[in-house]
N, C-alpha and C positions, 0 to 999 in steps of 0.2 A: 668113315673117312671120305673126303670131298676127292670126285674126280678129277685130275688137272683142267678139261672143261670147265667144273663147276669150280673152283677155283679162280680161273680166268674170268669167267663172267661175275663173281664177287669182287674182285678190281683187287684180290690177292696175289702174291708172287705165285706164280705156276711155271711149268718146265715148255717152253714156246715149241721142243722137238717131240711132243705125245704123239705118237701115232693116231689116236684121233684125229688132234688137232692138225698135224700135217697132213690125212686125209680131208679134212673138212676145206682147209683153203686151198687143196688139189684141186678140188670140185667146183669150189669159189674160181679159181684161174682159170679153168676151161669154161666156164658160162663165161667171165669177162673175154676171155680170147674169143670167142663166140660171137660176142655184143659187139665188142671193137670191130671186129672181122664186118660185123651187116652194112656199115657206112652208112651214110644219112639221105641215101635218097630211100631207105625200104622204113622210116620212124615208126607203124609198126610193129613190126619184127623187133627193131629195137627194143620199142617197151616191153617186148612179150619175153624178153632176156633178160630185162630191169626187174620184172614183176616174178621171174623165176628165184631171180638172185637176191632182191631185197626180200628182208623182212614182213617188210609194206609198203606198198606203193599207193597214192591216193589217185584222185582225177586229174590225170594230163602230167606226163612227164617225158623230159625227155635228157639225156644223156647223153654226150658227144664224145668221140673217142679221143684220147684213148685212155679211159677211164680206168683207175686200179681201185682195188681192195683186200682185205684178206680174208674174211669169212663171207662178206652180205649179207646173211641173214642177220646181223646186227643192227643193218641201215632200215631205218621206219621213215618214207618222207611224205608227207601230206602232198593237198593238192596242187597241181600247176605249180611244178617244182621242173628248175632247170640247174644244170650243169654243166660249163661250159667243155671246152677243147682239156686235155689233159689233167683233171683233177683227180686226187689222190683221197681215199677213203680210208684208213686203218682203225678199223674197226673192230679192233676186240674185245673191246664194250661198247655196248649201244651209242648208236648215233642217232640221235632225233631231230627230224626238222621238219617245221611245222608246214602250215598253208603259206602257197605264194614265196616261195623263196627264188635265191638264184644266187648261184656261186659261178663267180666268173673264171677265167682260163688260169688254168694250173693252183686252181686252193686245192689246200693241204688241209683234212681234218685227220689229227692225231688223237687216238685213246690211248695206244699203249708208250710205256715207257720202259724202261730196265732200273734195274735196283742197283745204288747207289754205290751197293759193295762190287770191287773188283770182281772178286769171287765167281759172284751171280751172274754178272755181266761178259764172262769170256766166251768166245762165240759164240755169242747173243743165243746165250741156253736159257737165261730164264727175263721172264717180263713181268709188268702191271698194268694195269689201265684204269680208267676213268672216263664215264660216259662222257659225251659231249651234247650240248641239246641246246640247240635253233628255235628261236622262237616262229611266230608266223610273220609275213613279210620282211624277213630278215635279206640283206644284199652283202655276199662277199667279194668285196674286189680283186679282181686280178692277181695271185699271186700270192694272198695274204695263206698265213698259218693261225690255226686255232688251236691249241696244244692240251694235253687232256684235262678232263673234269672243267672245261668251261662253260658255262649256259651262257647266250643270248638272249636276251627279254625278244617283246614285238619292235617290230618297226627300227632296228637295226643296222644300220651299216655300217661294213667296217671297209676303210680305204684301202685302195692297193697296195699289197708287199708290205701290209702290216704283219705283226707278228703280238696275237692275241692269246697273253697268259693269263686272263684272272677274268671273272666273268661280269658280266654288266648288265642293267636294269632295261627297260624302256625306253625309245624316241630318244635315241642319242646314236651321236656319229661319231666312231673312234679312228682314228689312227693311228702309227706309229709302232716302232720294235722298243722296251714292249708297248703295247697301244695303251690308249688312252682317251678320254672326251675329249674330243675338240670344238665341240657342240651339241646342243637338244637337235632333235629332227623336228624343227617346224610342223611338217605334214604326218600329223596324226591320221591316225584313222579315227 
């Protein structure tokens, strides 16, 4: 029989109040109140709280406060990865984001969701999720949402205070609730 853990990270309904599980994002909240606490003149100390709390951290990153999540060790980001002022992590399935990215002020990446039935969903006892995963050079605007089980090709951007439910290829620029191409990105790599 699967633990609620392993449950959870198979993107199956599992029970969101397991004692594990509320010990693990105990642990996860105290390194973020941590991280937020350093401010941005000691960067860092900062990273040495990013590199605690994620997954994986590549070369050069930096994280502005006041950053949330609910485990970290689900976040893997390549290199020279930025995050701006207030961005939101829920990550209770993996979140992958490759080399060179950057998520502007207040993006929101969402894995988990709640199950459709009343039932399931009364205070928010039980969830699902779906990894979410960034390609490399990816750019989120200001404010946008990426909601679960979406991938990002390379070369990516999506406009500000979009809201991104379905996932997309390559060298294209989306926007819009829900998003959309609005164009190829010219600037290939």
């Amino acid at each position: 029989m699967k633990t609620k853990k392993e449950k959870m990270l198979a993107g199956e309904v599992f029970k969101v109040y397991d004692p594990e599980l509320v010990r693990e994002r105990r642990y996860a909240r105290q390194l973020v109140e941590r991280l937020n606490a350093v401010g941005e003149l000691n960067p860092e100390a900062r990273e040495e709280f990013v590199r605690q709390l994620f997954g994986h951290v590549g070369k050069g990153c930096e994280v502005h406060p006041q950053f949330k999540c609910d485990y970290g060790y689900n976040i893997y980001v390549g290199d020279d990865f930025f995050a701006n002022y207030d961005c939101v992590m829920l990550d209770v399935s993996p979140i992958r984001i490759g080399n060179h990215c950057l998520l502007g002020p207040r993006v929101q990446l969402y894995t988990v969701n709640h199950p459709l039935a009343p039932q399931l969903r009364r205070n928010g006892a039980y969830g699902q999720s779906k990894d979410i995963t960034l390609g490399n050079d990816v750019w989120i605007g200001g404010g946008a949402v990426i909601c679960p089980g979406v991938t990002l090709g390379n070369n990516v951007i999506v406009g500000a205070g979009s809201v991104v439910t379905k996932s997309f290829g390559d060298n294209v620029i989306i926007a819009g609730n829900p998003a959309r191409v609005i164009k190829e990105n010219p600037h290939k790599e």
